[in-house]
FIKOL-468327 format. One line per field, with one value per residue (C-alpha): y, x, z negated; residue in one letter; residue number from 1. Coordinates in nm, 3 decimals. Last residue first. Layout:
REM FIKOL-468327
Y [Y,...]
X [X,...]
Z [Z,...]
aa [A,...]
i [NUM,...]
REM end
This chain:
REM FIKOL-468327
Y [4.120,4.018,3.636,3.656,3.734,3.441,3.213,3.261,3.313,2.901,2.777,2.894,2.774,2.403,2.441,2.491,2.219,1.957,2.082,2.012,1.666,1.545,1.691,1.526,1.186,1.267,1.291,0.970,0.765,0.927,0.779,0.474,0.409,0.495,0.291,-0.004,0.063,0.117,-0.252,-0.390,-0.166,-0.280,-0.543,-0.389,-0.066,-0.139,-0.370,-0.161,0.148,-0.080,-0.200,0.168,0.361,0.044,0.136,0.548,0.495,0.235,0.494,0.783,0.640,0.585,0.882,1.025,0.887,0.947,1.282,1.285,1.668,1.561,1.310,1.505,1.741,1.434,1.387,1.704,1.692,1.451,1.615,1.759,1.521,1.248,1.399,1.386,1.004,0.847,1.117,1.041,0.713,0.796,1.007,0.699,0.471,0.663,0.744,0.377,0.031,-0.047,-0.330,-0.488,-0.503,-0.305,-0.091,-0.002,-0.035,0.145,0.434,0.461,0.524,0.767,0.989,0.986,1.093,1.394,1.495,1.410,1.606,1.999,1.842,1.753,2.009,2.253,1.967,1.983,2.404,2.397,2.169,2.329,2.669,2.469,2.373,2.740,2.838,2.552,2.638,2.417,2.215,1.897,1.978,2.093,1.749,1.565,1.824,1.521,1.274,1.539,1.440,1.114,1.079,1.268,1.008,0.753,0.810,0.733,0.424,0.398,0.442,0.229,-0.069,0.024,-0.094,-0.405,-0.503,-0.409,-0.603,-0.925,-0.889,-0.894,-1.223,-1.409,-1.333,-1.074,-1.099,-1.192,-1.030,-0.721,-0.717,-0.741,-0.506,-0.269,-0.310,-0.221,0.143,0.149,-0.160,-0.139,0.205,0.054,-0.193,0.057,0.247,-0.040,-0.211,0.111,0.197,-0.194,-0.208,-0.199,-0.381,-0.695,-0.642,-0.653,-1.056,-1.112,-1.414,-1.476,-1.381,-1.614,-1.583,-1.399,-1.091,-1.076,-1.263,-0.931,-1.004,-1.349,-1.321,-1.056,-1.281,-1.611,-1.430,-1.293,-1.596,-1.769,-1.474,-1.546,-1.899,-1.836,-1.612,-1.815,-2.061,-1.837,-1.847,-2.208,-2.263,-2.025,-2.117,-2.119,-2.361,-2.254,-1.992,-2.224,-2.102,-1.766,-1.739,-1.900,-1.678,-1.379,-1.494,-1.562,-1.170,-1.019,-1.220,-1.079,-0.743,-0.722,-0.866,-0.572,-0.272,-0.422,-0.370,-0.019,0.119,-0.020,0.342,0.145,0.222,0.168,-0.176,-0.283,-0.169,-0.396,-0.702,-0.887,-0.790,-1.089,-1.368,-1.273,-1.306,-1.612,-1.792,-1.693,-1.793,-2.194,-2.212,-2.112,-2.336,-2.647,-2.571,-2.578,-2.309,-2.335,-2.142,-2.270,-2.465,-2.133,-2.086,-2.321,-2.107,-1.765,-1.949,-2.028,-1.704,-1.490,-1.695,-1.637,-1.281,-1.284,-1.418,-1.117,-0.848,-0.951,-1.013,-0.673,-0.552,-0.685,-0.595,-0.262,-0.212,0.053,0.242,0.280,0.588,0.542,0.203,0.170,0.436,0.219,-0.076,0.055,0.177,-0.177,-0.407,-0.292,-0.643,-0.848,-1.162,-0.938,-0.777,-1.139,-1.212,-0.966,-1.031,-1.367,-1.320,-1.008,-1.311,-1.540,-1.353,-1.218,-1.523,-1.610,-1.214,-1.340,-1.662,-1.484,-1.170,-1.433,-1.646,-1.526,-1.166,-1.115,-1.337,-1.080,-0.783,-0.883,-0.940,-0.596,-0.453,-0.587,-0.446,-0.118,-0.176,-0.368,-0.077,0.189,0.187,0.078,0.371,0.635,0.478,0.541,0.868,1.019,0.892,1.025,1.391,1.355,1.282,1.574,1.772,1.701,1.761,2.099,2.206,2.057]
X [-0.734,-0.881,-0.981,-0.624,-0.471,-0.665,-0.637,-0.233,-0.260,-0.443,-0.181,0.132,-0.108,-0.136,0.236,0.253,0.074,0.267,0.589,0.548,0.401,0.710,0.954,0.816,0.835,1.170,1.252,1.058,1.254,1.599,1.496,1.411,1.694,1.935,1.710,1.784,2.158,2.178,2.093,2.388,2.604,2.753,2.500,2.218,2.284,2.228,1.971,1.808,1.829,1.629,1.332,1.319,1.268,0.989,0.822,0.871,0.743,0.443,0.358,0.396,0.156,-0.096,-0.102,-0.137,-0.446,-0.582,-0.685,-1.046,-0.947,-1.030,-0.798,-0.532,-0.559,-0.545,-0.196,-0.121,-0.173,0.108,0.314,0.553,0.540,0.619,0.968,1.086,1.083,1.338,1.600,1.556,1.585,1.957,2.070,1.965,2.150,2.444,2.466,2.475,2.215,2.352,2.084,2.040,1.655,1.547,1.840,2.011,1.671,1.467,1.715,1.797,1.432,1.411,1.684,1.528,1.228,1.359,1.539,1.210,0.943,1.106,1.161,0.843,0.678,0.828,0.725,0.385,0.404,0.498,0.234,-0.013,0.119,0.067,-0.282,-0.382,-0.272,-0.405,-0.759,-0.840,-1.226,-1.084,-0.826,-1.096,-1.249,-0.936,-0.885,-0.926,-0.675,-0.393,-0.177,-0.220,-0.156,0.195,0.259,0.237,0.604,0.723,0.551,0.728,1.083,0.949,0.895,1.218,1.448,1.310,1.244,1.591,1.784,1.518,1.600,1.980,1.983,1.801,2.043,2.027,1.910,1.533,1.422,1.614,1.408,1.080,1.170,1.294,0.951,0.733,0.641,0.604,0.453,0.217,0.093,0.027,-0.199,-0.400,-0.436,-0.484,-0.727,-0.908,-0.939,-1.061,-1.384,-1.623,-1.399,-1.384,-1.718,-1.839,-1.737,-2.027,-2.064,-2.401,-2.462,-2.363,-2.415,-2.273,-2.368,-2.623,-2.282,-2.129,-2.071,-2.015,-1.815,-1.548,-1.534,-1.466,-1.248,-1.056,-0.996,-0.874,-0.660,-0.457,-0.397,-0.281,-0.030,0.057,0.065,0.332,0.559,0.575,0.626,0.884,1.091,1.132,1.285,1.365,1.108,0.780,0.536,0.680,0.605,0.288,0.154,0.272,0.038,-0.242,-0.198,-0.198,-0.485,-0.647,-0.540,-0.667,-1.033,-1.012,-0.953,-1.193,-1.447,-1.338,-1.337,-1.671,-1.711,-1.981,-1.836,-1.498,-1.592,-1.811,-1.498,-1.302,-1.504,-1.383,-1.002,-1.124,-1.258,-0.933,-0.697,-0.860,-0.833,-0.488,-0.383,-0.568,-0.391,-0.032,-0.078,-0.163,0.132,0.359,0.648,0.871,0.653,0.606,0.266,0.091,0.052,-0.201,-0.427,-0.422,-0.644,-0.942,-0.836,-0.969,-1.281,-1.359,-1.388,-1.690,-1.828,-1.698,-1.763,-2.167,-2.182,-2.075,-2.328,-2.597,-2.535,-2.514,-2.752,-3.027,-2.694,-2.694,-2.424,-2.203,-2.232,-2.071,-1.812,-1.689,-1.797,-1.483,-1.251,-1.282,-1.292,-0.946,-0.908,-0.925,-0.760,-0.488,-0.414,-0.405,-0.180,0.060,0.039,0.156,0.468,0.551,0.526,0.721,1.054,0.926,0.944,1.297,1.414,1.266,1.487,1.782,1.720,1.770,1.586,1.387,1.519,1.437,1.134,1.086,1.174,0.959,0.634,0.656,0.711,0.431,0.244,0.267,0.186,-0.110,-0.250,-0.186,-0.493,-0.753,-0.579,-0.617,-0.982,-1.095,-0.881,-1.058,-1.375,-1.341,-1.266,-1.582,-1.745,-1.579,-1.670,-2.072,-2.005,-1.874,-2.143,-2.434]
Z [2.531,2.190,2.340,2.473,2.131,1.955,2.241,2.190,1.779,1.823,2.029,1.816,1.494,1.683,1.718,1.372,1.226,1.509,1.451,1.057,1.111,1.357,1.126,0.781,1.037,1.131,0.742,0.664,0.920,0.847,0.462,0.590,0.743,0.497,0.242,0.430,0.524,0.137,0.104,0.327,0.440,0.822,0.858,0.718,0.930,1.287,1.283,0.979,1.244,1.451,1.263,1.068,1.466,1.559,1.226,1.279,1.631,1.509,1.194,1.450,1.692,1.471,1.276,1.664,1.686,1.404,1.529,1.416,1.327,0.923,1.013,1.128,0.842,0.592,0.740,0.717,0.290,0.315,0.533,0.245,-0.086,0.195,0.304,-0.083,-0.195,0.105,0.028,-0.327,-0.270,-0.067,-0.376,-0.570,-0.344,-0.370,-0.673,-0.831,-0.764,-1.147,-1.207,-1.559,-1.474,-1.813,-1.965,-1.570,-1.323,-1.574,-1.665,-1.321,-1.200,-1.529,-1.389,-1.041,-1.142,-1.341,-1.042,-0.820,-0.951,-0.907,-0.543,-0.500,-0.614,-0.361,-0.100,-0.249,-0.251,0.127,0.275,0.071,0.223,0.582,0.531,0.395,0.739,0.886,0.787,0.456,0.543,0.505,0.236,0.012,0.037,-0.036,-0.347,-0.677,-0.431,-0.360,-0.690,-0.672,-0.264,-0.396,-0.698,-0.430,-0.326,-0.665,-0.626,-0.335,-0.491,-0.753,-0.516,-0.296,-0.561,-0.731,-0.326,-0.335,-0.534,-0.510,-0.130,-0.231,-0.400,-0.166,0.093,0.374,0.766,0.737,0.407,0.483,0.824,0.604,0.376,0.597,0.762,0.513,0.482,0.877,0.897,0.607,0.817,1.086,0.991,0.792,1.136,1.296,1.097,1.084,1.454,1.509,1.262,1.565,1.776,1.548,1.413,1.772,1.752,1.486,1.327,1.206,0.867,0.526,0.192,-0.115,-0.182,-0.472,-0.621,-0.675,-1.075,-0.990,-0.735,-0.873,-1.162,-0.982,-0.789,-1.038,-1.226,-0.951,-0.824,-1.154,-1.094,-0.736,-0.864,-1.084,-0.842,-0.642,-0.959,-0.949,-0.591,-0.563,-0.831,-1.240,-1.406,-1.764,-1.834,-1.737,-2.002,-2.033,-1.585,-1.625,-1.969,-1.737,-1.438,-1.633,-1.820,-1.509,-1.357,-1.688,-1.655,-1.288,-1.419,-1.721,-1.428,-1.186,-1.434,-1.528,-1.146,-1.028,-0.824,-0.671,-0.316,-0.489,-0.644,-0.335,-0.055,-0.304,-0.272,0.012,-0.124,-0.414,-0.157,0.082,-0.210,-0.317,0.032,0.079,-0.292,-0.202,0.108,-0.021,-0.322,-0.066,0.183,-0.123,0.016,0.247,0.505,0.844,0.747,0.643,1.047,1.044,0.764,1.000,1.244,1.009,0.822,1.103,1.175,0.840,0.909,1.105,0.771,0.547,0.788,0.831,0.480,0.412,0.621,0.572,0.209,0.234,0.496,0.252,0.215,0.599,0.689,0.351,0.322,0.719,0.631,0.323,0.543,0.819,0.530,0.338,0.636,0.783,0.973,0.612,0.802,0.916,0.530,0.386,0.668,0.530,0.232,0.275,0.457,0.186,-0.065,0.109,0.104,-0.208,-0.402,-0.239,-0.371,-0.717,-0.731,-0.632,-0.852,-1.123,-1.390,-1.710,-1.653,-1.323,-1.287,-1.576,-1.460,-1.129,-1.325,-1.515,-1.151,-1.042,-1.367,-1.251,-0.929,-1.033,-1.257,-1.013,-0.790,-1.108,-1.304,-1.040,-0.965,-1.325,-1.403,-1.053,-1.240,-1.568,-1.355,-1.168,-1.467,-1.663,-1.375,-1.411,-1.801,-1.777,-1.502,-1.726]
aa [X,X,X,X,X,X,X,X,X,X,X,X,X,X,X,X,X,X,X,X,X,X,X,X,X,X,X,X,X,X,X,X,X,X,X,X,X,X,X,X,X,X,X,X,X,X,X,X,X,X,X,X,X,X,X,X,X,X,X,X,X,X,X,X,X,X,X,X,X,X,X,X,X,X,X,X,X,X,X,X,X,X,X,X,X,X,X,X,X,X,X,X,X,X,X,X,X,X,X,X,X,X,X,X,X,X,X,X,X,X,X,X,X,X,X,X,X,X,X,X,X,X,X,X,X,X,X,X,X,X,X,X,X,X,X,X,X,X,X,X,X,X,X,X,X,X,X,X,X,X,X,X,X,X,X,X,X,X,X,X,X,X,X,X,X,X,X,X,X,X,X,X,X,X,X,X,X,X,X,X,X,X,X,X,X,X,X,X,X,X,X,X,X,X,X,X,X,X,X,X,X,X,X,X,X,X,X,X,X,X,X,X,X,X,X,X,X,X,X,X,X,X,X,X,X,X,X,X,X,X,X,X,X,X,X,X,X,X,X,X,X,X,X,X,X,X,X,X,X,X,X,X,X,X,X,X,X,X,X,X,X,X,X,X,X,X,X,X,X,X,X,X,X,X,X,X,X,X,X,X,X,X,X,X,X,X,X,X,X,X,X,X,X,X,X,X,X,X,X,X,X,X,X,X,X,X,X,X,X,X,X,X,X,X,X,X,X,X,X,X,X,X,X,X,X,X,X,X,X,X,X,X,X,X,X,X,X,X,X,X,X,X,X,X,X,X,X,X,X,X,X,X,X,X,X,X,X,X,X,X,X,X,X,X,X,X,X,X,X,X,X,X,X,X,X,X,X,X,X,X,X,X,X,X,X,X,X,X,X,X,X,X,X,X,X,X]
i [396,395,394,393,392,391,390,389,388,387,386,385,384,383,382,381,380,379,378,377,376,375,374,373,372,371,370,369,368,367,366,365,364,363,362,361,360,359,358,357,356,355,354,353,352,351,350,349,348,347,346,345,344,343,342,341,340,339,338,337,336,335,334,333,332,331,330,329,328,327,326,325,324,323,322,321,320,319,318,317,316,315,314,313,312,311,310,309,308,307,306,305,304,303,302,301,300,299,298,297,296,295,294,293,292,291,290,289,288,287,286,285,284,283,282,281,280,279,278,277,276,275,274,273,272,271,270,269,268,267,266,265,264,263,262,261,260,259,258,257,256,255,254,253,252,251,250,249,248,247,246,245,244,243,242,241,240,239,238,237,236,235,234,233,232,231,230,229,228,227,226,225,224,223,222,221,220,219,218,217,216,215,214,213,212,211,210,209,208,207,206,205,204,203,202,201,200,199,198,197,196,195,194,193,192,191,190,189,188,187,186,185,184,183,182,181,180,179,178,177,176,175,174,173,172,171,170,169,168,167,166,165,164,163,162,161,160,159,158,157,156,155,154,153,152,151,150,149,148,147,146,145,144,143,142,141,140,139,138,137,136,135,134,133,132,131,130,129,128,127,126,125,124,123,122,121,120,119,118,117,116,115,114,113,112,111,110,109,108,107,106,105,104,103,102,101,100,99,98,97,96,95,94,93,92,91,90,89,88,87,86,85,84,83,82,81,80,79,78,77,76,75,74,73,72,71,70,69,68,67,66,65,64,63,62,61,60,59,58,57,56,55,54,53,52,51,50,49,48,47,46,45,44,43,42,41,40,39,38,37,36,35,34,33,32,31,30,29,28,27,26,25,24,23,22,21,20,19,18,17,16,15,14,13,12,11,10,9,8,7,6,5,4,3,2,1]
REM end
C-alpha cells in the first residue's frame, strides 16, 4: 500500500510537471517556426504585442488561482461559490482592460476575442490543479498547440502579427470550450464582490511582482530595440528561463519538507542546489547552443552564453529560501525584492541596451539575480546570527 501510495504521488508530480512544461516547450516549437517560416522580425513584432497581452491577462486574473487554491482548501463544501464569486468580480476587470486593446497595432477584434479566451481558460486552472486535472489539461493544451501550428503551415508565405495572434486566438477557442464544458457545473454568475479585490490582493501582488522582475528586460528591449532583436532574445531568454525552472522542478516533490527544514538544514539545501546548479549548467549550456545554432540559425556566441549562464545559476541557490520566507508568512519582503530587483533590471537595461544591445539585457539581469542570491543568503544567516544570540542569552 506504501509503494503504491508514493507511486501516486510520484504519477502526479509527473502529471503537473508535464502539464507546467508542456506549453513552454511547445512555445518555443512555435517561435522556431515563425522563425523559420518568416523572420525573427516578424516574431520579435508578435512578441512585442504578445508580452502586452499577457500581461493584462495576468491583471484581469488578480492572483485568483493562489487566493481560491487557499479558499478550496479552507471551505471545500464553497468551491464553487467561490470561484464564481472571483470569476464575476473579475469581469469588471476586463471591462476596463478591453479599451486599452485599442492602442495596440494589432486587429482590435482578434485581440478582444484572445483576451476573453485566455481569461475563460486561466479561470479554470485553480479547478485543474485543485482537482489534480493534470492529464486533461495536458490533451486540451496539445490541441490549441496543434491549431496554432496547422495556422502558422497553412499561412507560411505571409505571415504577420495579426495572423499568428488568431492562431492563437483559434487555439484558446478550443480550449475554452473544453475547459467549460468539462467545468460547466461552474458557470454562472454571483454578485460582484469588491472584497474579492482586497481579499485576493497579497497574491496578485506577489505573482505580479514576480512577472515584473523576470520580465522587464523584455519589456524595455521591446520598447527601445528593433523587431528583429526582440525575436533574438525573447528566443534567448525563454530557454534561459526554462532553464531557470528546472530548479522549482527539482524542489516541487520536498515543498512540504522545506516548510518545516530549520535554517540550518535550509541553508545546506541552499548550498547543494547551487552545487547542482553548476554541475547542471555546463551541459545546459552546450545543448542551449546546439538548439539556438542547428534549429533557430542563431549564433548568440560566448559571451552571451557565459552571460545566460550567469543569469541561470543565482536561482538554483535561494530558491529553496524563498519557500522559507513563505513558510515564515514573510512574503513581504519577496515582494519588495521582486519590485527592487524589477526597478534595479528597468534601469541597468537603460543604461546598457543602448551601449550593447541584447547582452546589455542579459547583463542586467544577471547582476539582478546575483544581488538577489545575495540579498536571500544575508537574510538566512542573519536570522541564524539572531537566533545563536537568544540562544546564548537564554543559556546565560
Amino acid at each position: 500500500m506504501i509503494r503504491r501510495k508514493h507511486l501516486r504521488r510520484l504519477l502526479t508530480v509527473l502529471q503537473n510537471s508535464a502539464n507546467s512544461l508542456l506549453a513552454p516547450v511547445f512555445n518555443i516549437l512555435i517561435s522556431l517556426l515563425v522563425i523559420r517560416l518568416a523572420s525573427e522580425a516578424v516574431w520579435g513584432a508578435f512578441i512585442a504585442q504578445l508580452i502586452v497581452l499577457q500581461l493584462m491577462t495576468y491583471v484581469v486574473g488578480w492572483g485568483n488561482k493562489d487566493y481560491l487554491l487557499r479558499e478550496f482548501s479552507r471551505a471545500p463544501d464553497q468551491i464553487i461559490p467561490r470561484w464564481r464569486r472571483s470569476f464575476t468580480s473579475r469581469l469588471l476587470l476586463l471591462l476596463l482592460t478591453l479599451p486599452f486593446l485599442t492602442f495596440l497595432p494589432v486587429s482590435v477584434w482578434i485581440a478582444v476575442t484572445w483576451l476573453i479566451l485566455i481569461v475563460i481558460v486561466q479561470s479554470f486552472d485553480v479547478v485543474i490543479v485543485y482537482r489534480r486535472d493534470f492529464l486533461y489539461a495536458i490533451f486540451i493544451e496539445m490541441l490549441n498547440i496543434s491549431v496554432i501550428i496547422v495556422v502558422l503551415m497553412t499561412i507560411r508565405s505571409n505571415l504577420t502579427t495579426n495572423i499568428i495572434l488568431s492562431g492563437f486566438t483559434l487555439g484558446a477557442g478550443i480550449k475554452a470550450i473544453m475547459t467549460g464544458w468539462r467545468y460547466r457545473r461552474f458557470f454562472g454568475l454571483a454578485k460582484v464582490d469588491l472584497m474579492y479585490f482586497r481579499a485576493a490582493l497579497p497574491f496578485f501582488l506577489l505573482g505580479f511582482s514576480g512577472i515584473l522582475a523576470s520580465r522587464i528586460d523584455l519589456y524595455t528591449v521591446s520598447i527601445l530595440l528593433p523587431e528583429d532583436a526582440i525575436g533574438r532574445y525573447q528566443v534567448f531568454i525563454n530557454l534561459m528561463l526554462y532553464l531557470q525552472a528546472l530548479s522549482a522542478l527539482i524542489l516541487m516533490p520536498f515543498i512540504k519538507n522545506i516548510y518545516r527544514m530549520p535554517e540550518a538544514s535550509l541553508l545546506r539545501l541552499a548550498r547543494r542546489m547551487f552545487a547542482l546548479g553548476g554541475v547542471l549548467l555546463v551541459p545546459s549550456l552546450v545543448a542551449a547552443d546546439l538548439v539556438f545554432r542547428l534549429l533557430y540559425g542563431i549564433n548568440y556566441g560566448l559571451e552571451m552564453l557565459l552571460l545566460g549562464g550567469a543569469f541561470v545559476l543565482p536561482l538554483y541557490g535561494y530558491t529553496g529560501l524563498v519557500y522559507r520566507l513563505h513558510s515564515r508568512d514573510e512574503t513581504g519582503k519577496v515582494l519588495v525584492v521582486n519590485l527592487l530587483g524589477a526597478g534595479g533590471n528597468f534601469a541597468l537595461n537603460l543604461l546598457l541596451l543602448p551601449q550593447i544591445g541584447i547582452a546589455g539585457a542579459i547583463l542586467a539581469s544577471a547582476v539582478m539575480q546575483w544581488g538577489i542570491f545575495a540579498y536571500y543568503q544575508l537574510d538566512v544567516r542573519g536570522y541564524d546570527i539572531f537566533a545563536a544570540t537568544d540562544d546564548r542569552a537564554g543559556h546565560g
